[in-house]
BALUM-186974 format. One line per 10 residues: number of its first residue (from 1); for each residue x, y, z of N, C-alpha, C. Coordinates in steps of 0.05 Angstrom, whole numbers, plus 5000, padded with zeros to 4 digits. Layout:
NUM	X,Y,Z,X,Y,Z,X,Y,Z | ...
This chain:
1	5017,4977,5000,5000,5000,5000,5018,5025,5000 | 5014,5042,4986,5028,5070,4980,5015,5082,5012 | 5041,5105,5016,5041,5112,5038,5022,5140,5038 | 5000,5147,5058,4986,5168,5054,4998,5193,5067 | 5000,5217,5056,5007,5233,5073,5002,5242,5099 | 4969,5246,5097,4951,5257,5121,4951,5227,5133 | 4957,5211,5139,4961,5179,5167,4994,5184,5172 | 4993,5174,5198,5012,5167,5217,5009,5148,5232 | 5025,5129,5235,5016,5118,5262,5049,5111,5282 | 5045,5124,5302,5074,5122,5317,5071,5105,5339
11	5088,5095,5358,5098,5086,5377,5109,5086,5404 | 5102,5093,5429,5122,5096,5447,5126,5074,5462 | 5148,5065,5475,5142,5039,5493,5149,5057,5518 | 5142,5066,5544,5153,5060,5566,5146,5043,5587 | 5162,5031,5588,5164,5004,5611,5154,4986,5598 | 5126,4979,5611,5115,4953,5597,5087,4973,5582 | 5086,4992,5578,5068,5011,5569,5072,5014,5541 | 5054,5007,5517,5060,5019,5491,5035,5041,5488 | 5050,5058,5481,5032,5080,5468,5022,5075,5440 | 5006,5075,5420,5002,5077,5394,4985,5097,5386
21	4994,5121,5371,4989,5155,5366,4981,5149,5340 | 4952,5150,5326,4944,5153,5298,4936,5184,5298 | 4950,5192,5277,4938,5217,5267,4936,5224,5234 | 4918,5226,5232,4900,5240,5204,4871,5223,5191 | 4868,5214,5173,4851,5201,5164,4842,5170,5173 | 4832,5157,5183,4820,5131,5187,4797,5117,5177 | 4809,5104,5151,4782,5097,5138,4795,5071,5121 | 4779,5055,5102,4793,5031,5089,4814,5027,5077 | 4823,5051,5065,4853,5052,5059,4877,5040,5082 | 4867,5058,5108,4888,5063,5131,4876,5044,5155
31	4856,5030,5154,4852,5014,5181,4865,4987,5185 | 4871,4974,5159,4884,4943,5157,4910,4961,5169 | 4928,4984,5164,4946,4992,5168,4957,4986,5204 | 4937,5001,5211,4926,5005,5245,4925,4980,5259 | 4914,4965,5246,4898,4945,5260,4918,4924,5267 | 4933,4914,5242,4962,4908,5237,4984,4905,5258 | 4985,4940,5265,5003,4948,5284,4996,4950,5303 | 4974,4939,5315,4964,4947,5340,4959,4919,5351 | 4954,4903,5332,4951,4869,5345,4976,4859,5342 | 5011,4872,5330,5031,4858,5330,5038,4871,5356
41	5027,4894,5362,5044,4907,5391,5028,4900,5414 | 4996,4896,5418,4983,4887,5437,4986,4854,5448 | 5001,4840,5421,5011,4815,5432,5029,4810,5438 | 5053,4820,5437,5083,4828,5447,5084,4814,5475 | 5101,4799,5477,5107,4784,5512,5102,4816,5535 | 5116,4830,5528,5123,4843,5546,5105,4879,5541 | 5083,4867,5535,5059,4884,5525,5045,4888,5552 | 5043,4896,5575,5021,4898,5590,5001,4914,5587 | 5007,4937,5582,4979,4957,5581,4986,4971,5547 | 4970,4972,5531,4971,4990,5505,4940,5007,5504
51	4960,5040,5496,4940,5063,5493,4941,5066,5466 | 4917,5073,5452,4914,5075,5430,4901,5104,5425 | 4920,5124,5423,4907,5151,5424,4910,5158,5393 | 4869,5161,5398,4868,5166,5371,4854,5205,5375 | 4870,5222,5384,4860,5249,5389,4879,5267,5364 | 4891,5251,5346,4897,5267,5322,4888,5262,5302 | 4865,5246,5307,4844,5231,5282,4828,5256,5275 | 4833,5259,5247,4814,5276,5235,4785,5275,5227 | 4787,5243,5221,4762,5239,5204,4755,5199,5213 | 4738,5193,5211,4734,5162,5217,4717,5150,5199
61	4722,5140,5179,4698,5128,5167,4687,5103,5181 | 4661,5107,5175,4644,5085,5180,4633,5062,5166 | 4641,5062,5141,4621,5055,5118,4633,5027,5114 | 4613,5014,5115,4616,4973,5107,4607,4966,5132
C-alpha cells in the first residue's frame, strides 16, 4: 500500500506501556494499516497495558 500523507501511526514503549498515536485520516485505505500494528504490539510478551490515542484523528469512516 502506498504511503498516505495525512496517516501516521507512531509508537512509544515506556516500561511495559505501549503507546500507539494515529493521526490523520482513518478509513479503508488506513485501518488494515492500524489494525496490523496494534495486534503485533498488543501481543508482544512484554505488552502489558497499550494506549491507543486516537486524538489526532481527523476523520473516521464508518462505511461497510
Amino acid at each position: 500500500m502506498a504511503p498516505r500523507p495525512n496517516f501516521r501511526i507512531e509508537t512509544l514503549q515506556t516500561g511495559s506501556a505501549i503507546t500507539i498515536t494515529v493521526t490523520g485520516e482513518l478509513d479503508s485505505a488506513t485501518g488494515a494499516e492500524m489494525l496490523e500494528r496494534f495486534e503485533a504490539l498488543a501481543t508482544a510478551p512484554d505488552a502489558r497495558e497499550v494506549v491507543l490515542d486516537l486524538t489526532g484523528v481527523s476523520f473516521i469512516d464508518s462505511a461497510g
